[in-house]
C-alpha positions in Angstrom: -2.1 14.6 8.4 -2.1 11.3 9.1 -1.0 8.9 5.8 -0.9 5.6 7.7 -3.5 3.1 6.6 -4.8 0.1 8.4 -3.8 -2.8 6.8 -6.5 -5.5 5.6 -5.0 -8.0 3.1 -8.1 -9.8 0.9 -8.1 -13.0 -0.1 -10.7 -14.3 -2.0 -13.1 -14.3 0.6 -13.4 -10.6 0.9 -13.3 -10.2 -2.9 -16.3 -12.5 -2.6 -18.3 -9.8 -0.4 -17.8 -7.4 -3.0 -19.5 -9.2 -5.5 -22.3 -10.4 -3.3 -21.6 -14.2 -4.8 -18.3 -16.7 -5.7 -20.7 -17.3 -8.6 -20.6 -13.4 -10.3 -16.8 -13.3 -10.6 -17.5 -15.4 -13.7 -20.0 -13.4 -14.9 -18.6 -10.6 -16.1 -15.3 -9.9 -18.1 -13.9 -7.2 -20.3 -15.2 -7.6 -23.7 -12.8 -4.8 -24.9 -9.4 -2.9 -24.3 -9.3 -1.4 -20.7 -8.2 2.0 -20.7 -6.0 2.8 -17.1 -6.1 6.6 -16.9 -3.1 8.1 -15.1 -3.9 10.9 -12.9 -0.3 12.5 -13.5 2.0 13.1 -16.2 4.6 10.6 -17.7 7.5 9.5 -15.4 6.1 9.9 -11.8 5.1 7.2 -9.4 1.7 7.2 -10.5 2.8 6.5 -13.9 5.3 4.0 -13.1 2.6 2.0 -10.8 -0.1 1.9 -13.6 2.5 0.6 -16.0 4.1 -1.9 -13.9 0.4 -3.2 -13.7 -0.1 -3.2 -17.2 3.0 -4.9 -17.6 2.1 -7.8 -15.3 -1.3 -8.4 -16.8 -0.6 -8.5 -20.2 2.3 -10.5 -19.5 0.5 -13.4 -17.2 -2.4 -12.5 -19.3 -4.3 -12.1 -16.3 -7.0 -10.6 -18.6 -8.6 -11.2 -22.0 -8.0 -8.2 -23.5 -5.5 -5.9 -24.2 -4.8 -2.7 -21.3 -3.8 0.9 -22.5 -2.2 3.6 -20.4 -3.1 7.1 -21.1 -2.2 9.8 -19.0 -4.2 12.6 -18.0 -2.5 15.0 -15.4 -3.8 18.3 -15.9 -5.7 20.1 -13.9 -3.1 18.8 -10.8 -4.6 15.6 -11.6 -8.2 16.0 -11.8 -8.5 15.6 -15.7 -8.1 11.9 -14.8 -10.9 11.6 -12.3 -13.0 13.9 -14.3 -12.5 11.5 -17.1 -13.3 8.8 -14.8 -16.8 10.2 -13.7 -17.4 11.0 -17.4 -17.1 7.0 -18.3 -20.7 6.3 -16.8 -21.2 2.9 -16.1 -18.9 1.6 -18.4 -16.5 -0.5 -16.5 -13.4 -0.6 -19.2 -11.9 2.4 -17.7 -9.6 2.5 -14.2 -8.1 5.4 -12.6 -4.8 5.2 -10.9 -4.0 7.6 -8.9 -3.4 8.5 -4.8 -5.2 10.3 -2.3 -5.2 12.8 -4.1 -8.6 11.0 -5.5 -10.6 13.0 -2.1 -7.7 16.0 -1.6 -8.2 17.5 -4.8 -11.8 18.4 -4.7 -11.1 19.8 -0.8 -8.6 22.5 -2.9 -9.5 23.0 -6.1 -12.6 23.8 -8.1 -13.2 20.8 -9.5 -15.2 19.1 -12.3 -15.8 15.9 -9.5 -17.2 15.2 -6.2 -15.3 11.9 -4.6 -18.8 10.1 -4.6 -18.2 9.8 -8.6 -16.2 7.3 -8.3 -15.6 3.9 -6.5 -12.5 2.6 -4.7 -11.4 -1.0 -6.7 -8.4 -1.2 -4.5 -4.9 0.2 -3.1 -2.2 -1.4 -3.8 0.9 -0.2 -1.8 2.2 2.5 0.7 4.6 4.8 -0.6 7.3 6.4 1.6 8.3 9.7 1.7 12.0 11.4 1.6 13.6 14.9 2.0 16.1 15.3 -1.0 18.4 17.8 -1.8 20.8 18.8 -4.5 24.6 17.1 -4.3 26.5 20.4 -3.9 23.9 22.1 -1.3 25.4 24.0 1.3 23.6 22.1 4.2 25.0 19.0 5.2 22.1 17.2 7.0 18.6 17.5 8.0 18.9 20.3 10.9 21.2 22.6 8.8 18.4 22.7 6.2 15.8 23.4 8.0 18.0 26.7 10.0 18.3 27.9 6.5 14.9 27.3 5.8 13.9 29.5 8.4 15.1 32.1 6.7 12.5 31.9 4.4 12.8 31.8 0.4 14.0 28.5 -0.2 12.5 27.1 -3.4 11.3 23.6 -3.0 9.2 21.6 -5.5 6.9 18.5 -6.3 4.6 17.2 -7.9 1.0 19.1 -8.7 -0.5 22.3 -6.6 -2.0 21.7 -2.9 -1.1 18.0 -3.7 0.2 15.3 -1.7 3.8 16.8 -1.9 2.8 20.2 -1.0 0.4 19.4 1.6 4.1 17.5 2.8 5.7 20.8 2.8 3.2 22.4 4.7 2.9 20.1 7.0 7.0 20.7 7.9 6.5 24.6 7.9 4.6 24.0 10.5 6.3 21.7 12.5 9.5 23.6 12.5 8.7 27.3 11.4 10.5 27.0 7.9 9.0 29.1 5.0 9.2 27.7 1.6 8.4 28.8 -1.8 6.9 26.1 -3.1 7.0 25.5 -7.3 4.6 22.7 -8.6 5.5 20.1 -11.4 3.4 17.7 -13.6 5.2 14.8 -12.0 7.2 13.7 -9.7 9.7 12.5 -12.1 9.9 16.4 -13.0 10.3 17.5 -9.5 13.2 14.9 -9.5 14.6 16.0 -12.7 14.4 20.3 -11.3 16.4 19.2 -8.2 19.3 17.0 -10.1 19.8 20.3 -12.0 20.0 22.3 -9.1 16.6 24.6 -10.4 15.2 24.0 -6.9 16.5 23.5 -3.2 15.0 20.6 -2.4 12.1 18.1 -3.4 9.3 15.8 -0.9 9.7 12.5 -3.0 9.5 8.8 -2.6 12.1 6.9 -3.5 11.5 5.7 -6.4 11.0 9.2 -8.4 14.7 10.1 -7.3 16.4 7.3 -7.6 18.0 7.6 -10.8 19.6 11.0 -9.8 20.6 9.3 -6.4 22.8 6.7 -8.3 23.8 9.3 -10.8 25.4 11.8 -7.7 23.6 14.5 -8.4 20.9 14.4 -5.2 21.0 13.3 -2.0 18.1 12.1 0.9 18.2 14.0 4.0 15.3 11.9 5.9 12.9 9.6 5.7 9.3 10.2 6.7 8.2 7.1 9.0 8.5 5.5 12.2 11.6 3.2 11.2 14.1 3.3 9.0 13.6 1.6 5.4 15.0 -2.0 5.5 17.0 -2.1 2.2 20.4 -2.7 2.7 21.8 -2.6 -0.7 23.9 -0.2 -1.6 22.8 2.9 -3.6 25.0 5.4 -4.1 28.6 4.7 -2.9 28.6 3.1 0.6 25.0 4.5 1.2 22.0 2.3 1.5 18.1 2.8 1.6 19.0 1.3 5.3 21.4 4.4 6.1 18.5 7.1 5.8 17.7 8.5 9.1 13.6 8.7 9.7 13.2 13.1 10.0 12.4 12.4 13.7 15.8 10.9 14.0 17.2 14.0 12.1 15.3 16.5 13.9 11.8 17.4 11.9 9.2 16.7 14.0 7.2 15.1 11.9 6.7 10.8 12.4 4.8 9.8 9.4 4.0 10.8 6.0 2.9 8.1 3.9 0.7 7.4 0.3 -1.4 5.2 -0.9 -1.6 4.1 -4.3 -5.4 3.7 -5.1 -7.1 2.5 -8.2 -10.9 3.6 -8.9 -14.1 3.2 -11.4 -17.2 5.2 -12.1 -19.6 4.9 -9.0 -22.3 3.5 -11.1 -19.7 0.5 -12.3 -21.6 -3.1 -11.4 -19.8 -5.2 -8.0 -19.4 -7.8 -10.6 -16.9 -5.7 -12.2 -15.3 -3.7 -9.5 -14.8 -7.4 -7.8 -13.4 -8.8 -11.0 -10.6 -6.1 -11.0 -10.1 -6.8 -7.7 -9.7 -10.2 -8.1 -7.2 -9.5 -11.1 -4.9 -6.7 -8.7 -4.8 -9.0 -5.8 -3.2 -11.9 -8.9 -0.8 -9.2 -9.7 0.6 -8.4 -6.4 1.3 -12.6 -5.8 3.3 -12.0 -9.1 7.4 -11.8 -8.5 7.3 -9.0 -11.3 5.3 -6.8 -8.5 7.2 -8.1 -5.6 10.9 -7.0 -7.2 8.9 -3.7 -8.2 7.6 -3.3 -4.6 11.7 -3.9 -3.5 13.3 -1.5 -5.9 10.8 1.3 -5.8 10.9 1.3 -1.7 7.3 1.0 -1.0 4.9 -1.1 1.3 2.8 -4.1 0.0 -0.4 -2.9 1.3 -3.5 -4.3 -0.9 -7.7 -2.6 0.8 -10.5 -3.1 -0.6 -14.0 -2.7 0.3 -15.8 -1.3 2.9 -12.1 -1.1 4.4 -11.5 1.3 1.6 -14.1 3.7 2.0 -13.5 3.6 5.7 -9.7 5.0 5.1 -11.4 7.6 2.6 -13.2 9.0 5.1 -11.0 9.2 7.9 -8.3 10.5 5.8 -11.1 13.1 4.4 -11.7 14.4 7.6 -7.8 14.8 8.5 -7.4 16.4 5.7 -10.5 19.0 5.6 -8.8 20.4 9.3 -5.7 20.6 7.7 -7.1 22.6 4.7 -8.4 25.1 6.8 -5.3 25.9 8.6 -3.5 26.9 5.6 -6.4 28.4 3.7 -6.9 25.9 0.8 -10.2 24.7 1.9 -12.5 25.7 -1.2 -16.3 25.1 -1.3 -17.2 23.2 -4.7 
């Protein structure tokens, strides 16, 4: 699967089309709390991006009310997008969550069809990394995946048939591993299983295992993209973000796996409201409290919107649904 998105950076202009006129981004504005809905438990990336948006609004008081956070990750997620479609037109609620907005439904049973909800906007690319515990017998990339191979090896991440699974199958396949694969709330808990040596390794971005990184107790093997990351600060020891070899480097053939972090609204929500929000997530990403968050969580500044937007869901739909039907998951809801 192919998690590289076209960039397309909005400017006012674009926001503009959205709304249909400069005009109705004055019309409309919250007239009560706004609720962002997390579509995974506390301490993940999800999690951590809604906050640090909450932060940044209520703290440049981008908006005239007050923002909540309230997460909702059962159901691998879905309880949050569920809750979204139940909202109606109401436009105080946001969902934050990833692709896993159109991959869920693909898998699952769910209690939502994508079409329930619109895109508002995605905010960033996150990276991906191969982490294992400290004290693992395998020193680098290739040595994991020969025991690998072997089959057994219990890996984890975040949700079932999620991004981070759908990660794992995708190396299976590239390199005949065999994993046993245990699904967590969060990322976060992913990270936490692996520092305490419960599983083998974890598919994680950066920012999810970064504490335990600092802290000794896990190590990257790889990182999933076309370059290396460009952070040259040190990490742990004499190790920097800089010092990760991309998988291809290390030997797993695969080039890119990368995720966006997408925010979204009840499809019946008015374009005077969807293009407010936008106009208020592309004030937070000019803020240096996003910018040092973008820098110490390792991801991409990538802001779509749009017609853009659905364009990327429905490519990445269609990537997906082959996918899906390799490995079996494809379920008709």
């Amino acid at each position: 699967m192919n998690h590289t998105f076209t960039k397309a950076l909005w400017g006012a202009t674009a926001i503009c089309l959205v709304a249909g006129t400069a005009p109705a981004l004055a019309e409309w504005a919250p007239t009560r709390p706004v609720e962002f809905v997390v579509a995974s438990g506390a301490g993940g990336g999800t999690d951590q991006f809604a906050r640090i948006v909450q932060s940044i609004v209520q703290k440049h008081e981008l908006m005239p009310v007050s923002v909540v956070v309230t997460n909702k990750g059962g159901g691998a997620g879905t309880e949050a997008f569920v809750d979204g479609k139940l909202a109606g037109n109401d436009p105080h609620k946001l969902v934050f969550g990833t692709n896993n907005q159109w991959l869920l439904p693909m898998v699952t049973k769910a209690a939502y069809a994508p079409e329930d909800l619109r895109p508002v906007a995605a905010m960033a690319l996150d990276e991906f990394l191969l982490w294992t515990h400290k004290d693992a017998p395998y020193k680098d990339t290739a040595e994991f995946i020969a025991a690998a191979k072997a089959g057994g090896m219990r890996v984890g991440g975040s949700q079932s048939k999620d991004t981070d699974q759908i990660l794992s199958k995708h190396i299976e396949f590239a390199t005949g591993a065999s994993f046993v694969y245990i699904p967590f709330k969060s990322g976060g808990e992913a990270a936490t299983q692996l520092a305490g040596a419960h599983i083998a390794a974890n598919f994680n971005n950066p920012q999810e295992n970064m504490g335990q990184w600092r802290g000794g107790l896990v190590r990257p093997l790889c990182v999933f993209s076309p370059e290396r990351m460009s952070q040259t600060d040190k990490v742990a020891g004499d190790m920097a973000l800089s010092d990760i070899p991309t998988c291809v480097e290390a030997g797993l053939p695969v080039e890119e796996y990368r995720m966006p972090r997408t925010i979204w609204t009840n499809a019946d929500v008015t374009d005077e409201a969807v293009a407010y929000y936008a106009d208020i997530l592309a004030k937070v990403r000019e803020t240096p409290e996003w910018k040092e968050w973008l820098a110490r969580t390792s991801q991409t500044d990538h802001f779509v919107t749009g017609e853009d937007f659905t364009k990327m869901v429905a490519a990445e739909s269609a990537t997906a649904r082959t996918l899906f039907e390799r490995t079996g998951w494809l379920v008709s809801n």
